[in-house]
C-alpha positions in Angstrom: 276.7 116.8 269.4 274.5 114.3 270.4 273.4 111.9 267.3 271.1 109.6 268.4 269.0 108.8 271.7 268.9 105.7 273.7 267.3 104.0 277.3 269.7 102.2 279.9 267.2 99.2 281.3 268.8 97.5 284.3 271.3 99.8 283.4 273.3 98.8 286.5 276.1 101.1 286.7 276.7 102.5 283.4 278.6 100.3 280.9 276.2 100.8 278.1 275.6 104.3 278.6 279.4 105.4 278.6 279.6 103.3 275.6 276.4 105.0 273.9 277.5 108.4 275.0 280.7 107.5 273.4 279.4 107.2 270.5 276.5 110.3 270.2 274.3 108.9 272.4 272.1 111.0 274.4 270.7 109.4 277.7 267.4 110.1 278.0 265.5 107.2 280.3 267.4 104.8 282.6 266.4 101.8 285.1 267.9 100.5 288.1 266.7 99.1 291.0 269.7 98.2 293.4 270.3 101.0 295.8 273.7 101.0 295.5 274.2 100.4 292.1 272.5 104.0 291.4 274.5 105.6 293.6 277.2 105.1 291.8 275.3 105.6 288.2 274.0 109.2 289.5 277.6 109.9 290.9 279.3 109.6 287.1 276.2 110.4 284.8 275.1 113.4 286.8 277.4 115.7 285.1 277.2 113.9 281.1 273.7 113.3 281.4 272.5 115.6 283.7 268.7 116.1 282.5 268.1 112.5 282.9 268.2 112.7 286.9 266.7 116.6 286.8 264.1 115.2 284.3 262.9 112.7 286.5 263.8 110.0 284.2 265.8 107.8 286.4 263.7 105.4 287.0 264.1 103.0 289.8 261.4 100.1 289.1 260.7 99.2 285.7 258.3 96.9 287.0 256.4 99.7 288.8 252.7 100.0 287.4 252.8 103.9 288.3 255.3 103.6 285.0 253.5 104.5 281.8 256.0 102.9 279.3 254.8 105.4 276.7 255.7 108.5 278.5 259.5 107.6 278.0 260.7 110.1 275.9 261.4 108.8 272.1 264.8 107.1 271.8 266.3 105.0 268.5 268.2 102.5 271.0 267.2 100.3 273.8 270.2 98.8 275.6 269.5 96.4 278.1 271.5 93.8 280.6 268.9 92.2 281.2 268.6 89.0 283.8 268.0 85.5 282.7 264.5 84.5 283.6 262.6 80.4 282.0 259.5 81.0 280.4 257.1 78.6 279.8 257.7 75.4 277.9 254.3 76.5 276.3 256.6 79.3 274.5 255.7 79.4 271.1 252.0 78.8 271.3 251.5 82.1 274.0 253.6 84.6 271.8 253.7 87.6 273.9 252.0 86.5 277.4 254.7 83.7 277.5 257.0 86.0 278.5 254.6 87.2 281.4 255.9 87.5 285.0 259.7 88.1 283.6 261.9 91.1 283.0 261.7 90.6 279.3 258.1 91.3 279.2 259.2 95.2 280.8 261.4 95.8 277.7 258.9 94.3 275.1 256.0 96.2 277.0 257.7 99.4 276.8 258.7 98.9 272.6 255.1 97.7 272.0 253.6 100.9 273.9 255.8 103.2 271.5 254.7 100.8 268.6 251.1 101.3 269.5 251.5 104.8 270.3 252.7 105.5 267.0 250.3 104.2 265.3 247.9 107.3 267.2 250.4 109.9 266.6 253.3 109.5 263.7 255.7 111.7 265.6 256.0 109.3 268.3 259.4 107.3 267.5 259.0 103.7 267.2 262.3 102.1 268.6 264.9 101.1 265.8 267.7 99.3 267.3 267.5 97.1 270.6 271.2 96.0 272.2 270.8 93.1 274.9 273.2 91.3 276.6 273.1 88.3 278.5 275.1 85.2 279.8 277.2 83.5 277.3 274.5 79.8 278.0 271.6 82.4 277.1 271.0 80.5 273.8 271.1 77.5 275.6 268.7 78.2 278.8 265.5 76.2 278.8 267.0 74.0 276.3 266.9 76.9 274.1 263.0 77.8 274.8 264.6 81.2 276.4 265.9 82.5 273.2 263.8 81.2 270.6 260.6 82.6 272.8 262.6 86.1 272.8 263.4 85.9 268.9 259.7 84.9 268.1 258.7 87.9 270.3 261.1 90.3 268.4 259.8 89.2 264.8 256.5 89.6 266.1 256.8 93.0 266.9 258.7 93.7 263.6 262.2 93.3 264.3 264.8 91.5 262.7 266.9 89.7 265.5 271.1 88.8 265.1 273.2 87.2 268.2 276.7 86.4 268.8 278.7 85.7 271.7 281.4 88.2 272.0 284.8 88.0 274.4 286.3 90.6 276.2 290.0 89.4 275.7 289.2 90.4 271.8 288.4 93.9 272.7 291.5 95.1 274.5 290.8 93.8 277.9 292.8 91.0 279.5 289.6 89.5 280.6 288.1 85.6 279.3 284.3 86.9 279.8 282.1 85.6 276.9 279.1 87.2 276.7 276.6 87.2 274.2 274.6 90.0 272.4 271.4 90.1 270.8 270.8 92.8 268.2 267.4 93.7 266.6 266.6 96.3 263.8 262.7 97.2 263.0 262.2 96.1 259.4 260.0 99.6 258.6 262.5 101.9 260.5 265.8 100.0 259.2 266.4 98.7 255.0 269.0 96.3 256.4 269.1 92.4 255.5 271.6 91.6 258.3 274.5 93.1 261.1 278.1 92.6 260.9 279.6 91.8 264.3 282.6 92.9 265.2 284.7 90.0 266.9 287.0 92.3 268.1 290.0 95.3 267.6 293.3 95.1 266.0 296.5 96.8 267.6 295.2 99.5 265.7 291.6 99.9 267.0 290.2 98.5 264.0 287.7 96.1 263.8 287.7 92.2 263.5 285.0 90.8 261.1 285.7 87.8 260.7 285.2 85.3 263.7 287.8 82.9 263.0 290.5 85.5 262.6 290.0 86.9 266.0 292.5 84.9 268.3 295.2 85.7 265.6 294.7 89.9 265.0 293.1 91.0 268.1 295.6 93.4 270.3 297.9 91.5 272.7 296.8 92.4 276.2 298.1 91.0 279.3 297.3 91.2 283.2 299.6 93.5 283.9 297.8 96.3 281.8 295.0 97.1 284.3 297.3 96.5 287.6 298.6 99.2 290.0 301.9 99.0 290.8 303.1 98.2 294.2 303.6 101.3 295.2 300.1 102.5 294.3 298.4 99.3 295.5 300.5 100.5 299.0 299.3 104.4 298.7 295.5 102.8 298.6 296.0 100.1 301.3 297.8 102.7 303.6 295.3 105.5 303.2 292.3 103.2 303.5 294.0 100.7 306.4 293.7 97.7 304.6 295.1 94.7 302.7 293.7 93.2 299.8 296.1 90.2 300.3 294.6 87.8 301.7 294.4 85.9 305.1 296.9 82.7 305.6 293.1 81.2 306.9 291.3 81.8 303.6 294.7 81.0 301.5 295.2 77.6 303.4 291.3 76.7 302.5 291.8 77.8 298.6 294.6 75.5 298.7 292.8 72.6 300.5 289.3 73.0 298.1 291.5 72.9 295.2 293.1 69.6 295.8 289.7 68.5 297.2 288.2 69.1 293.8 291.4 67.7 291.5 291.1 64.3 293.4 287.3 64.6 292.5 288.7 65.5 289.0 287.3 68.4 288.1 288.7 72.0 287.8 287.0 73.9 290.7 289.0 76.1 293.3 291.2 79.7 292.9 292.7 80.7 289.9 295.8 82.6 289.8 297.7 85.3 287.8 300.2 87.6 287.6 301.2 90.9 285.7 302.6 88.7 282.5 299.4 86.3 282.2 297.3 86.8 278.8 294.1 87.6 280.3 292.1 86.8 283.6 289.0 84.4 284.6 286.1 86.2 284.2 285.3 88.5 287.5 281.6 87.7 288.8 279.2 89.1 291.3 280.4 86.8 294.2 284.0 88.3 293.5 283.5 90.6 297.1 283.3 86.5 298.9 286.7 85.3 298.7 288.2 86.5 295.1 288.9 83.0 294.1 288.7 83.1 290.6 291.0 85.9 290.5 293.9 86.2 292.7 296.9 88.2 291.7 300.5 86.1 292.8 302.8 88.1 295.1 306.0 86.6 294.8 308.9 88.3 296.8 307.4 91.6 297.0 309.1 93.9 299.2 306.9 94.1 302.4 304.4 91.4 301.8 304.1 88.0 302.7 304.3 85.2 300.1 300.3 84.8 299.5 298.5 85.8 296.8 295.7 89.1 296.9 292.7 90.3 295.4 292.2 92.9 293.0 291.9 96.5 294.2 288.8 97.7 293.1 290.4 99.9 290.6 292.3 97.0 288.7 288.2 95.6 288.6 287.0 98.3 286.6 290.0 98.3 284.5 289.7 94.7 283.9 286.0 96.0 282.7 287.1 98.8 280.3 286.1 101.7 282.3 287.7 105.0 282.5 289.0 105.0 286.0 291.8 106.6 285.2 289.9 110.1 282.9 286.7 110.5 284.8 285.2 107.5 286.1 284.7 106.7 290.3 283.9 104.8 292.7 281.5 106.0 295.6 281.0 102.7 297.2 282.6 99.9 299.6 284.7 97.6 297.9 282.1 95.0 298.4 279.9 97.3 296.2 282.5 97.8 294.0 283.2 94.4 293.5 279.4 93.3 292.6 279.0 95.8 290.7 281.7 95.1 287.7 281.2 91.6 288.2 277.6 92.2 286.9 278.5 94.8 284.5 279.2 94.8 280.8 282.6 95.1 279.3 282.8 98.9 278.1 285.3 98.2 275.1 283.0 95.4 274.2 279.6 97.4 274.4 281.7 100.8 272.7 282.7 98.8 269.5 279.2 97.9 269.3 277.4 100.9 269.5 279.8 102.2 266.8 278.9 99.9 264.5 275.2 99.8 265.5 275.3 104.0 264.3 277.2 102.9 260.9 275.5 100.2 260.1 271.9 100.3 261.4 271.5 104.5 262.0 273.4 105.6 258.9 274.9 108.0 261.3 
């Protein structure tokens, strides 16, 4: 039964929508403009959310002028990953055309078209909640002209507007990825004075409220959760004819970098873990290069030699919450693959979220 409806802007390949869907959501506009990235969106939401592809409303530009952003069908949620673009240091003083020539001026076109639009026709929906996500130095960017210009947009237009930055390694995943997460309510739509964040889950799924009690009650995870074991690692590496450990070359340079960069005194070069490590380093876009900031330690296993590897693509989206195991798959190169939950959102993250987004902000 589907509770609520919602739109999946640079929707990537589907974090926020298994997380919506989760939770009652029904899909009924999504964005995307990297080829490949669809391809694997339309290969797992073809059969949850198949209207949204026979519909015609997988949309592959937002930017596209041929778009009009109030022919989206009416949805309560707007979930968006969207990139980190300056604005203008005139910020403040240009309101809405400041954020002109970025991605954030798609999303707060397309709420102020159903805004306007609703002020022509009362049964068009006027947007109640908005989830975005960005990079943990979001609040930061432009000395902080970013966010504030985003905020002063979103009160503008008659939202209230929360933040936090949220970690993945709270949420059940051993991953350190701090991300953080703007909420907005519309004051008309939504009687609510604030949002609770959750900070994280308990061994017991429940939720963490309180920020400073998050290290101490959040579920103990550890690397070895999300890796195959040898022998499946060896089923994937001998039906697809490859290693993911990696070359003596590549593992000689790692090793020279690193002690380049500790005689320079700073931290840079490969990080490395094994199955009984908390949680990883946080898996990026440029993972497919050389996998340095997460290589998994092959000591005396059977059969290989004594360097470390990368993670399958698999143990990737596991690291990222999604449900490779149930239903879940992955259609492209590992190089793909790899890019693709580097840029993603963590699902357990984003899940908790929109659960408490429908209790708290859709009385649902």
């Amino acid at each position: 039964m589907h509770k609520f409806k919602f739109i999946d802007l640079f929707a990537g390949i589907g974090g926020f929508h298994i997380a919506m869907h989760e939770n009652g959501g029904e899909c009924v506009f999504a964005s995307e403009i990297d080829k490949f990235a669809r391809q694997t969106y339309e290969h797992n939401f073809s059969k949850i959310s198949p209207e949204l592809f026979t519909g015609g409303h997988f949309n592959q530009d937002i930017t596209d002028s041929a778009l009009v952003y109030s022919n989206i069908p009416d949805f309560d949620v707007l979930c968006a990953g969207f990139p980190c673009q300056p604005f203008s240091h005139a910020g403040l003083k240009k309101g809405f055309d400041d954020t002109r020539g970025t991605l954030f001026f798609n999303i707060k076109e397309i709420i102020r078209a159903k805004i306007e639009a609703n002020k022509l026709d009362k049964k068009v929906a006027i947007p109640r909640v908005l989830l975005l996500e960005n990079v943990k130095g979001f609040r930061n960017h432009d000395k902080g002209n970013t966010y504030k210009v985003i905020k002063h947009t979103l009160n503008d237009l008659g939202y209230e507007v929360a933040a936090e930055v949220l970690n993945s390694k709270h949420f059940g995943v051993p991953q350190n990825r701090e991300r953080i997460f703007i909420v907005a309510w519309h004051r008309d739509s939504v009687k609510k004075n604030d949002f609770k964040f959750p900070f994280g889950l308990t061994q017991k799924d429940e939720v963490i409220y309180e920020k400073e009690k998050r290290d101490e009650l959040a579920k103990k995870i550890k690397v070895g959760d999300i890796l195959l074991t040898n022998k499946e690692l060896q089923q994937f590496e001998n039906r697809d004819n490859k290693t993911y450990t990696i070359s003596e070359k590549l593992w000689e340079g790692h090793q020279r970098r690193k002690i380049m960069h500790a005689e320079k005194g700073n931290g840079f070069g490969y990080s490395i873990f094994n199955s009984q490590s908390s949680y990883t380093s946080t898996i990026s876009a440029r993972y497919y290069k050389d996998g340095s900031e997460i290589l998994i330690e092959q000591k005396g296993v059977k059969g290989k030699p004594d360097r470390p590897r990368k993670l399958h693509p698999v143990e990737a989206a596991k690291l990222q919450g999604y449900p490779i195991d149930s239903w879940y798959e992955i259609p492209v190169s590992d190089n793909q693959a790899y890019k693709q939950f580097g840029n993603s959102v963590s699902v357990p993250v984003v899940s908790t979220l929109a659960f408490e987004i429908k209790n708290q902000l859709l009385d649902l």
